[in-house]
C-alpha positions in Angstrom: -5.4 16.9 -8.1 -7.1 20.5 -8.2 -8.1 21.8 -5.3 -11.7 24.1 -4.5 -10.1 27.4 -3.0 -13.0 28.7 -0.6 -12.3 32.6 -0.3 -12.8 35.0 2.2 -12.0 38.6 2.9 -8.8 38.0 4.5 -7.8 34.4 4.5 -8.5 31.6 2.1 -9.0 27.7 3.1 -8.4 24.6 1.1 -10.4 21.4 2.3 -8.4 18.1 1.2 -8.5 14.2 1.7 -6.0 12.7 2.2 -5.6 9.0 -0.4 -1.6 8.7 0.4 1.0 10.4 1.6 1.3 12.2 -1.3 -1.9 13.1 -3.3 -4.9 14.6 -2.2 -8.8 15.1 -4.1 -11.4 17.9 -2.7 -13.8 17.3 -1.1 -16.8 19.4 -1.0 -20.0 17.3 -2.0 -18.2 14.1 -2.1 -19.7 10.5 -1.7 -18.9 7.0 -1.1 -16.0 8.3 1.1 -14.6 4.9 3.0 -14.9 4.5 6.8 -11.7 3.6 7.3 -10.8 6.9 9.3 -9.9 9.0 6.5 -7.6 12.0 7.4 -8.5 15.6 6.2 -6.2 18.3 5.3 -6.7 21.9 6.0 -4.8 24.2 4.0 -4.5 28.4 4.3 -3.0 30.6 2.4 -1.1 31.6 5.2 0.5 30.9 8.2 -2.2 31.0 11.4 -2.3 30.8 15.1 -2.5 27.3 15.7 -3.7 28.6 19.2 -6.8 29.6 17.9 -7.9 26.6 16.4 -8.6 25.0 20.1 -12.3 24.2 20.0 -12.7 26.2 16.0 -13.0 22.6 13.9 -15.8 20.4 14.7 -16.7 16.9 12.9 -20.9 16.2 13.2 -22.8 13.1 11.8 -26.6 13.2 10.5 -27.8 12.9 13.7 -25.9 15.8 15.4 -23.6 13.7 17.2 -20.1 15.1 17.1 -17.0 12.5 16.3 -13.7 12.6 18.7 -10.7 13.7 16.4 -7.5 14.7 16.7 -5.7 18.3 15.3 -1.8 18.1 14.0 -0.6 20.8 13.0 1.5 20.0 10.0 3.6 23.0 8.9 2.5 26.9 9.4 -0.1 27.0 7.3 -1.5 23.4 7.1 -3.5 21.2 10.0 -4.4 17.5 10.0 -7.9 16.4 11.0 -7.4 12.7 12.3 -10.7 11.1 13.4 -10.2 8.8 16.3 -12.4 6.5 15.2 -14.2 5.0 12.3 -16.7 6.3 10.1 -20.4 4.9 9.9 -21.3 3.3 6.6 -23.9 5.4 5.1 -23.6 8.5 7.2 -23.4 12.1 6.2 -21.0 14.2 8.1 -19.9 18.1 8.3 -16.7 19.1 9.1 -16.6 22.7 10.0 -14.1 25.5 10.3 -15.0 28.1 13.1 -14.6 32.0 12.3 -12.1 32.1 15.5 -9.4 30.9 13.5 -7.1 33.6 12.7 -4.2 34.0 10.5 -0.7 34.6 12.5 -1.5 38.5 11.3 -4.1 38.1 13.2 -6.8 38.0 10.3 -9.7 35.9 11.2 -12.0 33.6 8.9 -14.8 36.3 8.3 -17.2 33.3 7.0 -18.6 29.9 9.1 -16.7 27.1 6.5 -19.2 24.1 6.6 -17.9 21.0 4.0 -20.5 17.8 4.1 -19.8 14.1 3.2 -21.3 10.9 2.8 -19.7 7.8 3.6 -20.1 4.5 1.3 -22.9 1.8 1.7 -21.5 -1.2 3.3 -20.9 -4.1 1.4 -22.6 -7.2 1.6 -22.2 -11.0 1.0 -19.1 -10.2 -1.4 -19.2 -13.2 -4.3 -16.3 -15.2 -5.0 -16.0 -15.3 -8.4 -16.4 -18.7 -10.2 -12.7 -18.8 -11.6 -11.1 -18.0 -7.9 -13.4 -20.8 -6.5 -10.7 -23.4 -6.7 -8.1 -21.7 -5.4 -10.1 -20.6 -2.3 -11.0 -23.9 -1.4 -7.6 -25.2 -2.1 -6.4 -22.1 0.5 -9.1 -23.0 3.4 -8.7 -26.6 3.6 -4.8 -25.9 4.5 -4.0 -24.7 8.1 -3.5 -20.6 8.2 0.1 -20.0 7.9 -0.4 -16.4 9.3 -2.8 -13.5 9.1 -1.4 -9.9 8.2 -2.7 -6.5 7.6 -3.6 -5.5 4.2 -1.8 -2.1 3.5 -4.8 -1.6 1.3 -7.9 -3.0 3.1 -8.6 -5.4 5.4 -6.1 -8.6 6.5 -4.1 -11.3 4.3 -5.4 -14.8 5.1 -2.0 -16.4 4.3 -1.9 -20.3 3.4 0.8 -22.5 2.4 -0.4 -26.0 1.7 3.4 -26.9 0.9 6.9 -25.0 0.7 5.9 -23.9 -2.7 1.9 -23.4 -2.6 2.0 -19.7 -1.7 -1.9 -18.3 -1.4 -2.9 -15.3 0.1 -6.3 -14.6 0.6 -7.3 -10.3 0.8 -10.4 -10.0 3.6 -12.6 -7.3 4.2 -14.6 -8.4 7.1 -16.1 -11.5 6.1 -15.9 -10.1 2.3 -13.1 -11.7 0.5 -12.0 -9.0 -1.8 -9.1 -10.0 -3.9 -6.4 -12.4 -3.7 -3.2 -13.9 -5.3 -1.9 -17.0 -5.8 2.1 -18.1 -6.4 1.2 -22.4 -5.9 2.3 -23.4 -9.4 -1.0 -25.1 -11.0 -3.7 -22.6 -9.8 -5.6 -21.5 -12.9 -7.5 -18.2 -13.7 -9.4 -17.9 -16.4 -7.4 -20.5 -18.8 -4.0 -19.1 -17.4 -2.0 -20.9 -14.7 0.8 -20.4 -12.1 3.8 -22.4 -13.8 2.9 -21.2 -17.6 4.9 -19.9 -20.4 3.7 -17.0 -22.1 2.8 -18.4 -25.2 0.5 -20.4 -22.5 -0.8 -17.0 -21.8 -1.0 -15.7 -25.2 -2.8 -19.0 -26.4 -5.7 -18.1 -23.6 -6.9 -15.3 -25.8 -7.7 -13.0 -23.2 -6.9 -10.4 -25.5 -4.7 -7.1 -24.8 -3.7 -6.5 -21.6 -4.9 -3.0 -20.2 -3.0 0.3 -20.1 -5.2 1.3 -16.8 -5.8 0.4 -13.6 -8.8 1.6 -11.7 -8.9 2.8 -8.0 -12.5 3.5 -7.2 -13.1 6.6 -9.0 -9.4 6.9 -9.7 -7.5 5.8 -12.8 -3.4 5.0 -12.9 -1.3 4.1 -15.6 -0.5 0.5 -15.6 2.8 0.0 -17.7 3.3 -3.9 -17.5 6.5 -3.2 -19.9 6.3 -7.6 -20.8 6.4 -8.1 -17.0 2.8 -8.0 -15.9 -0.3 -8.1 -17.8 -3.8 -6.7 -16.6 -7.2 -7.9 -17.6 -10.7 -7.1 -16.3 -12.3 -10.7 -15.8 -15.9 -10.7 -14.4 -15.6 -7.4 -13.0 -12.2 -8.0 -11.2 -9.1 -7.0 -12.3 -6.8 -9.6 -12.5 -3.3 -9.3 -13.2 -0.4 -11.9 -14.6 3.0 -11.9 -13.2 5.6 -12.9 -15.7 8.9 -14.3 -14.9 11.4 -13.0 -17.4 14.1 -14.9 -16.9 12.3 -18.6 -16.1 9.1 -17.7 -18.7 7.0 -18.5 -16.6 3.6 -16.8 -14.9 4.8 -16.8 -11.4 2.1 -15.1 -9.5 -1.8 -14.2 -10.3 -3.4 -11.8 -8.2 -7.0 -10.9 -8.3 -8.8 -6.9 -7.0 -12.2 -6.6 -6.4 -14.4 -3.8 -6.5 -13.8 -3.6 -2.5 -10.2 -3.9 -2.7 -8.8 -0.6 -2.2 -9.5 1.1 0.6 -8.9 5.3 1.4 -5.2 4.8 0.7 -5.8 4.3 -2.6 -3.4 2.5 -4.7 -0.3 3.0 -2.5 -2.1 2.3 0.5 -1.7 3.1 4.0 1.0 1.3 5.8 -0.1 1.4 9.2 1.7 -1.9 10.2 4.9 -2.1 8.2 5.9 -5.6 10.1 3.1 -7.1 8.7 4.1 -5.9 5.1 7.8 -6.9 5.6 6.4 -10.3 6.7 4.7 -10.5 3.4 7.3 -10.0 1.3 9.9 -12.8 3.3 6.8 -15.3 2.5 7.2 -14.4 -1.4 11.2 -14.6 -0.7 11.1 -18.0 1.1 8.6 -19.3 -1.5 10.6 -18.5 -4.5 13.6 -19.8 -3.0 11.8 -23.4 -2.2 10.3 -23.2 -5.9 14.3 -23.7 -7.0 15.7 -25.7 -4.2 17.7 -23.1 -2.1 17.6 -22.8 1.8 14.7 -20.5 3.5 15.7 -16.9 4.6 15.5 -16.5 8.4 14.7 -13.1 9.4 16.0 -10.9 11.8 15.0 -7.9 13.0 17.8 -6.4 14.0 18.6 -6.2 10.5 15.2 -5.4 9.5 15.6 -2.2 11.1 18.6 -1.0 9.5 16.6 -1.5 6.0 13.6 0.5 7.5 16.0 2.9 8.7 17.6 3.0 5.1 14.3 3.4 3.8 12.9 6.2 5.9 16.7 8.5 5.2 15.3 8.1 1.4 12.1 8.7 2.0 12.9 11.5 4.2 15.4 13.6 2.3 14.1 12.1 -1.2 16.5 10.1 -2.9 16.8 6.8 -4.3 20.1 4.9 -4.1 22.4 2.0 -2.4 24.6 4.6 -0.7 23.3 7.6 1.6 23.8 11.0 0.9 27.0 10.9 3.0 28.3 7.9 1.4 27.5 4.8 3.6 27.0 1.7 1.7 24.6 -0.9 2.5 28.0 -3.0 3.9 28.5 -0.1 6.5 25.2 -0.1 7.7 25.0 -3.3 7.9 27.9 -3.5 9.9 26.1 -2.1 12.5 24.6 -4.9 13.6 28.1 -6.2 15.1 27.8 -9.1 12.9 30.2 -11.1 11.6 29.2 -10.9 8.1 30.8 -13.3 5.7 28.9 -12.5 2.2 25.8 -9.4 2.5 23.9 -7.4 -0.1 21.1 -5.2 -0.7 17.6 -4.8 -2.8 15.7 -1.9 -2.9 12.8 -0.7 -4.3 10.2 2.3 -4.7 6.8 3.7 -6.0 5.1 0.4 -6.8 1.7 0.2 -4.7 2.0 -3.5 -3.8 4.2 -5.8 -1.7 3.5 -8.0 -4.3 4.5 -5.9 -7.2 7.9 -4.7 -5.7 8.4 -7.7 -5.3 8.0 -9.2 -8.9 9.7 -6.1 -10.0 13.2 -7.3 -7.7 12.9 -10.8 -9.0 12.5 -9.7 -13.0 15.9 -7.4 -12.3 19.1 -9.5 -12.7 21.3 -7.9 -9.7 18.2 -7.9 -7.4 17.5 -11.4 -8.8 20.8 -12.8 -7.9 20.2 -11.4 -4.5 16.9 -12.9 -3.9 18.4 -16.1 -4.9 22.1 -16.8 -3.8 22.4 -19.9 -1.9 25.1 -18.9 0.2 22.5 -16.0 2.0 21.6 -17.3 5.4 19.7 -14.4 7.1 17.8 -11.4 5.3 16.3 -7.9 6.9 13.3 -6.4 5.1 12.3 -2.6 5.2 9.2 -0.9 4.0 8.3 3.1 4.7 5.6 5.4 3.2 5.6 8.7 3.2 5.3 12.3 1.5 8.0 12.1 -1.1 8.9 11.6 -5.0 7.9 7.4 -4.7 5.7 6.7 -1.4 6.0 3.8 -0.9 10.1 2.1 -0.3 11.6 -1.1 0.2 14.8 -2.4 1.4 16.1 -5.5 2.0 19.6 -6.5 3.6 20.8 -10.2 2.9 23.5 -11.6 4.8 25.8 -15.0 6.1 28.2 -15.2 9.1 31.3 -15.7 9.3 
C-alpha cells in the first residue's frame, strides 16, 4: 500500500503498521487501530546510526503516560517499534521520532516527527447469529476437546461430539466471533455439512462473492468451484466444497470482530497451536471415511517447520530444497525406519482451514491425506516476509 513520505532537510521518514509480514498501510491519522500490540515500522531513506535512536522514539497515551516498547533494528535503514504490551480500547496515542536521530552520514532529523492514533472501541455482548445458534449449542453441551490460539484473534474453542462432529468455535474474549463446523448435518442458512452442490445451488443464496473483507481491507476471493462466499446477516460465511466426494465438507462463519491486526494472514504467534488444528481437520476427515487416526509426532513436525521456514526464508515453493533434498531425505533424519512416507505442502492461503481444504480438493495431496497405510504424520506452519506468508508442510509416514 502507499506510503506518506514525511520530508525533511536531510533525511526523510516513513511511518508504517505492520498487518503481516508482508504488507504494510500508513498511518498518520488512523482510527480503530486494534489493541492487540500492533508493531510499527520506521523507515529512512537512508541508512542511520542505530546508536542514536537510544532514548529518540517515545510511545505516549491521552493521558501522558508513556507505553514500554521495544526497538529492533531490522536492516540499515528500517527499525521495528514492538510495544510490550497491549493497547487500551479507545485511547489515542503518539508515537514520536526525536531530532537526535541521525543518518549514518551523520545527518540528523531537523524536525520533531509526532504521528497520533486511536485505538478501536471495545466490543460488547457480541450476538450469535440466529442461523449459528444450533450449532453452538450442539458445540457447548459436548466436553472441550482442546482450546488453541486463533492466528487471527482470540482462541479456538474446539469440540468433537463424536469422531466425525468437528466444531470449532473462534473467541474473542467472551465475544464469539466466527466459527466453523465439519459435523456432517449442521445447517447454515438452508445449506448443510454432508450436501451436494445442487443442495447448495437449490438454497438460492445467490452468487457467491468475488471479495472478501478485512476491516477496512478488501481481498480477492477466487473460490475457483471449491469454495463459495456469501454475506449472511452481516457475517461472511463461506461453503467448502469437496470436489471429488460432492459434498459441502466444511462451513465456516467471520464476524465483524474476526480479524484482528494481522489481517487476513494473521499473526502466527503459536504455530503448535495452528499445526494442532490442522491434525484435528486430518483425523476428522480420515474418521468421516473409515481410515485409522494420524498420531503426531513432533520430531517430525519439526522437519516440516524446518522445510517450511528454508521456503519461506530463501523464497521458493517446492518438494525438493534448493540443494536437492527431497522430503524422503529429510525425513530420514529422524532415524526412522520408514516403510511408506510423503509430503503436502501448501502456501499463501490465510486460514488453517483453507489450506487445508485446498490439500484435500488436490488429487496427490488428497491421496496423502488419506492413505490407509500412513501411521504417523508431522505438520509444519511458518509466516513470514516472503512471496506467500503464510506455509504449510506436512510429512506422513509408517515404520518399518
Amino acid at each position: 500500500m502507499r506510503a506518506t513520505v514525511i520530508t525533511f532537510l536531510t533525511l526523510l521518514v516513513t511511518l508504517l503498521f505492520s498487518i503481516g509480514a508482508s504488507s504494510a498501510e500508513t498511518m498518520p491519522g488512523k482510527t480503530d487501530v486494534a489493541v492487540d500490540k500492533p508493531k510499527w515500522t520506521i523507515t529512512f531513506d537512508q541508512p542511520i546510526d542505530f546508536e542514536t535512536v537510544d532514548g529518540e522514539v517515545s510511545l505516549i497515551d491521552d493521558n501522558g503516560d508513556t507505553i514500554s516498547m521495544t526497538l529492533e533494528q531490522q536492516s540499515d535503514d528500517q527499525l521495528l517499534v514492538i510495544p510490550n504490551r497491549e493497547y487500551d480500547y479507545e485511547t489515542t496515542y503518539q508515537l514520536t521520532i526525536g531530532t537526535g536521530v541521525e543518518s549514518a552520514q551523520g545527518e540528523p532529523l531537523q524536525e520533531l516527527v509526532e504521528f497520533q492514533f486511536t485505538t478501536a472501541s471495545q466490543v460488547e455482548d457480541v450476538a450469535v447469529p440466529a442461523w449459528a445458534s444450533d450449532i453452538v449449542t450442539s458445540a457447548e453441551n459436548t466436553p472441550r476437546l482442546d482450546t488453541l490460539d486463533n492466528h487471527h484473534r482470540g482462541e479456538w474453542h474446539m469440540y468433537r461430539e463424536s469422531s466425525i462432529d468437528l466444531r470449532g468455535l473462534a473467541y474473542e474474549g467472551d465475544d464469539l466471533v466466527g466459527g466453523f463446523t465439519k459435523a456432517p448435518g449442521d445447517d447454515i442458512a438452508g445449506v448443510a455439512v454432508g450436501d451436494s452442490l445442487s443442495d447448495y445451488e437449490a438454497a438460492n443464496l445467490g452468487d457467491a462473492e468475488s471479495i472478501l473483507e478485512v476491516g477496512d481491507r478488501r481481498y480477492q476471493f477466487d473460490g475457483k468451484g471449491e469454495r463459495y462466499l456469501h454475506t449472511i446477516d452481516g457475517h461472511q460465511v463461506i461453503y467448502y466444497y469437496d470436489v471429488h466426494d460432492d459434498r459441502i465438507a466444511t462451513i465456516q462463519w467471520l464476524g465483524d470482530q474476526y480479524f484482528g491486526s494481522g489481517g487476513y494472514h494473521g499473526t502466527l504467534s503459536n504455530v503448535e497451536d495452528s499445526e494442532q488444528l490442522m491434525m484435528y481437520l486430518i483425523n476428522q476427515e480420515r474418521a468421516l471415511r473409515d481410515y485409522n487416526t494420524l498420531t503426531l509426532d513432533s520430531t517430525m513436525s519439526d522437519i516440516a517447520r524446518d522445510h517450511a521456514i528454508d521456503m519461506k526464508e530463501r523464497d521458493y515453493f517446492a518438494h525438493d530444497t534448493l540443494e536437492g533434498i527431497t522430503p524422503r531425505d529429510r525425513m530420514e533424519e529422524s532415524g526412522y525406519p520408514l516403510a511408506y512416507s510423503g509430503e503436502n505442502i501448501a502456501a499463501g492461503q490465510g486460514f488453517v482451514l483453507s489450506a487445508h481444504e485446498g490439500l484435500m480438493n488436490s488429487e496427490d495431496h488428497r491421496d496423502n491425506l488419506l492413505f490407509d497405510d500412513y501411521d504417523y504424520i508431522g505438520v509444519g506452519i511458518t509466516q513470514g516476509d516472503s512471496t506467500f506468508t503464510n506455509y504449510f508442510a506436512q510429512n506422513f509416514y509408517s515404520l518399518r
